[in-house]
C-alpha positions as CSV (number, residue, x, y, z in Angstrom):
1,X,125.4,122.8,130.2
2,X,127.5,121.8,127.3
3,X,126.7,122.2,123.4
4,X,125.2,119.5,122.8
5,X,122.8,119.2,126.0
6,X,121.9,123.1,124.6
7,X,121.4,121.6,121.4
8,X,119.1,118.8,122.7
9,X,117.3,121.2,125.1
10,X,116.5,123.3,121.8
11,X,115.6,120.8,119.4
12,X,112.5,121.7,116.9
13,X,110.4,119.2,115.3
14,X,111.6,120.0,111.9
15,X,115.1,119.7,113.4
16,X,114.2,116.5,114.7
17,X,112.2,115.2,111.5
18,X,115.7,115.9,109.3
19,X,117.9,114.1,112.1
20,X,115.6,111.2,112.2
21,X,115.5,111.1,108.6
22,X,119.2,111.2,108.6
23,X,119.6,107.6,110.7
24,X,117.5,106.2,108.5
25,X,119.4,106.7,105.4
26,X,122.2,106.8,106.3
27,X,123.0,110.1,105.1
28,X,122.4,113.9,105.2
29,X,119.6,115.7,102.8
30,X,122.8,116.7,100.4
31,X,123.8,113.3,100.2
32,X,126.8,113.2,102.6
33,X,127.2,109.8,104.2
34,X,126.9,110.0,108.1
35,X,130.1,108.7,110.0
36,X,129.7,106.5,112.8
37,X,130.1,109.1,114.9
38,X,127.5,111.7,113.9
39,X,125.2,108.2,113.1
40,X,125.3,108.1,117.1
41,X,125.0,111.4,118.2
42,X,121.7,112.1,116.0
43,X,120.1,108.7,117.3
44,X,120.5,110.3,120.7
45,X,119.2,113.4,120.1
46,X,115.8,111.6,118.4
47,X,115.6,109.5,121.6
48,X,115.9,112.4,123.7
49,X,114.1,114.2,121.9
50,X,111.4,111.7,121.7
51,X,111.3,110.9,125.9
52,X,110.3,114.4,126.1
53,X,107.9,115.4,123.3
54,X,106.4,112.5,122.4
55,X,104.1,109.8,123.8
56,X,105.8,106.4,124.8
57,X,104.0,104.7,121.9
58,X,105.1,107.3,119.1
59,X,108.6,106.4,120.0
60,X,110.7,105.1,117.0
61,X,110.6,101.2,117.8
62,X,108.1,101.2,120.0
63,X,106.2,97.6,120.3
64,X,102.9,97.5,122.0
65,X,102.2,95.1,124.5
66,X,100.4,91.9,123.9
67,X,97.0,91.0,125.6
68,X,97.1,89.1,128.6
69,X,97.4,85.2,128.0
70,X,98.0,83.8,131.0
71,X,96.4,81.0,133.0
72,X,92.9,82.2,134.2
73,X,92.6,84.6,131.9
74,X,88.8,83.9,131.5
75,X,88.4,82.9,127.8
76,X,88.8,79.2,128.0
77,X,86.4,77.0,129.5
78,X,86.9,76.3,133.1
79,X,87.8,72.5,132.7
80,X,89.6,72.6,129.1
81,X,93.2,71.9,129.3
82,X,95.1,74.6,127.5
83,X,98.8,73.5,125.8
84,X,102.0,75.1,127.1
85,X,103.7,77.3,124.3
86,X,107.7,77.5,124.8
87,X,108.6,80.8,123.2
């Protein structure tokens, strides 16, 4: 196991809360901007740390899924002719 796969592995939420934080801005609590580099290193560690502590809809990003609208869905009347919508 490298360092960083310990680090991951060891990750607390506060650790975790500071790094996401840190995407965000842009920048570290003192200020410091974030270089491309650590920018992408810290949004994998929140992912990671995210796919294993956290539920699938408290990840960052996370879109719930719309209800079903399909054809036969049961709302419109049996007979009623429902318009296509081309998204």
């Amino acid at each position: 196991m490298n360092d960083f796969e310990q680090i991951l592995a060891n990750l607390t939420p506060e650790v975790y809360a500071n790094l996401k934080r840190a995407v965000e801005l842009g920048k570290w609590p003192d200020g410091r901007v974030l270089s491309d580099e650590q920018r992408e290193l810290c949004m994998q560690a929140v992912i990671v740390y995210e796919h294993k502590n956290l539920k699938p809809e408290e990840h960052t990003g996370f879109i719930p899924p719309k209800p079903h609208t399909h054809c036969g869905s049961g709302d419109d009347e049996p007979d009623a002719e429902t318009p296509l919508k081309w998204q």
